[in-house]
Every structure is written in structure tokens, then in C-alpha cells.
N, C-alpha and C positions, 0 to 999 in steps of 0.2 A: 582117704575116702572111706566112709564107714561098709562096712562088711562087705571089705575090696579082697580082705585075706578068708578063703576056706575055713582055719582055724580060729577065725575070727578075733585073735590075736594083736590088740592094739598095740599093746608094749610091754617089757617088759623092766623089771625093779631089779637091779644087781645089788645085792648086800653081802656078799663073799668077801672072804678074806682082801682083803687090798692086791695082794700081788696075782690074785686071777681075774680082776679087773677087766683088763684090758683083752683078754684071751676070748672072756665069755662075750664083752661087749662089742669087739667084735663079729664073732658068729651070728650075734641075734640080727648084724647090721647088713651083714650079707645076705641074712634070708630075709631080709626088707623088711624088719621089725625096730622099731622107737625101741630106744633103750635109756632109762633116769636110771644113775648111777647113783649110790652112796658115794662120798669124797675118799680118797683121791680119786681123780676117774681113771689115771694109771701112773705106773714109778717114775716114766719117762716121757719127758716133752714131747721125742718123736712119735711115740704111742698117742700119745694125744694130738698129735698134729694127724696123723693117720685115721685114727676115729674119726676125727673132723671132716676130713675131706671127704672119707667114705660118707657121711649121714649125711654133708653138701651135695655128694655127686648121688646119691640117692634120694636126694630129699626127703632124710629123714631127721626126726628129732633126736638129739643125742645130750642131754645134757645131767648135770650134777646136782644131788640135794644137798643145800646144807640147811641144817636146821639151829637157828639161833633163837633160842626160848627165852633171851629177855628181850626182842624186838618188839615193840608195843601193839604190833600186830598180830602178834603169835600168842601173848599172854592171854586172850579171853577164849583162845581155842583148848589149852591145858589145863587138863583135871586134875585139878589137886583134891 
């Protein structure tokens, strides 16, 4: 719901090293904030199974970028 949170905080973009992943995306999940991850979204399944359930049981969005730059979709977005 738009400008449900005080700090008006939709979500937020985790691009940290890999192995703190799951630590930060966490936390943001717990204070009722979306969280799009860079890939891996953490080292371990359980970890991932856990994110999951928490962004379910909160209904929140919890998902992973990947960006594939020869998808024919993606090519007229990049500036060469």
C-alpha cells in the first residue's frame, strides 16, 4: 500500500558481497520492507527457504535480479 510505511520506504536493492545476503535480507524483511536481491539470494537452500517463508508470511516481495544482456528484450535498453 503506497505510503503505508512512515519512512516511505518501498524496498530496498541488496548488492553486497554474496555471503551477507541473506543477513541484510533478512532484517529489511522483518521490518516489513520488499527486498530485490543481486544473485545468489543466499549460500544456503535453508536460507532461502527461510527468506521465503518470512516475505509469504508477511506478504512481502522478496525476489532475485538477474540480468541477461543478450535477452532480446534487454538489448534495446543498453547503451552502447
Amino acid at each position: 500500500m503506497e505510503g503505508a510505511r512512515e519512512d516511505k520506504i518501498d524496498f530496498v536493492i541488496i548488492v553486497t558481497p554474496n555471503n551477507s545476503h541473506f543477513e541484510i535480507a533478512k532484517a529489511f524483511l522483518e521490518k516489513g520492507i520488499n527486498v530485490v536481491c543481486d544473485k545468489p539470494l543466499t549460500l544456503k537452500v535453508e536460507e532461502a527457504e527461510e527468506l521465503t517463508n518470512l516475505a509469504k508470511k508477511r506478504d512481502l516481495l522478496c525476489c532475485v535480479t538477474y540480468t541477461y544482456s543478450g535477452y532480446p528484450m534487454i538489448k534495446p535498453t543498453l547503451l552502447f
